[in-house]
C-alpha positions, 0 to 999 in steps of 0.5 A, spaced: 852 651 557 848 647 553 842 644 555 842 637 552 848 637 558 847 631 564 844 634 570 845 631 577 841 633 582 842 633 589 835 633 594 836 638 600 844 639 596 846 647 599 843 651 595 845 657 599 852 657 597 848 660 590 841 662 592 841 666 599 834 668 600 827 664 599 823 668 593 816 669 595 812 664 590 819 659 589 821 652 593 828 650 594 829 643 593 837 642 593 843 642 588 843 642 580 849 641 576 849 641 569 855 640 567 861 646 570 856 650 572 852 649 579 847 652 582 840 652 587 835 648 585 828 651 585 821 650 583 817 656 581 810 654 584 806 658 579 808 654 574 811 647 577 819 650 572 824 648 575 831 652 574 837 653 576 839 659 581 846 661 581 850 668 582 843 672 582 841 669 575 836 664 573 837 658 567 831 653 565 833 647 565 830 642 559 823 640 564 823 633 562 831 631 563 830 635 570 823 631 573 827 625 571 832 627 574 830 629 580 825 623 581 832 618 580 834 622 585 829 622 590 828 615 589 836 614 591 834 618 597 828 614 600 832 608 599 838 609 603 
């Protein structure tokens, strides 16, 4: 999938439907879905990245389209 596709984030989504274990270093942060694909939202703390878990592999998501995104959605959230 390309990474100029849409994300759409949800905070606090299932992530463990696609990631199952917390790594050391990593922060769960919900859902992400980047057009058919769907996976785990995580952080790596070292380097603040976010990216996309699923099925044991992991994909970079575009950095400025996913702190966009996570932003709108967070501030959805805190609205309702």
């Amino acid at each position: 999938m390309s990474n100029l596709a849409k994300l759409t984030i949800t905070p606090g989504g299932p992530w463990r439907l696609y990631q199952h274990a917390v790594i050391p270093g990593w922060e769960m942060l919900g859902t992400v879905q980047r057009g058919d694909e769907i996976g785990a939202l995580a952080r790596i703390k070292a380097t603040g990245n976010l990216v996309m878990m699923r099925a044991g592999i992991v994909s970079t998501l575009n950095q400025r389209k996913a702190a966009a995104a996570l932003a709108a959605a967070e501030s959805t959230d805190a609205g309702t």
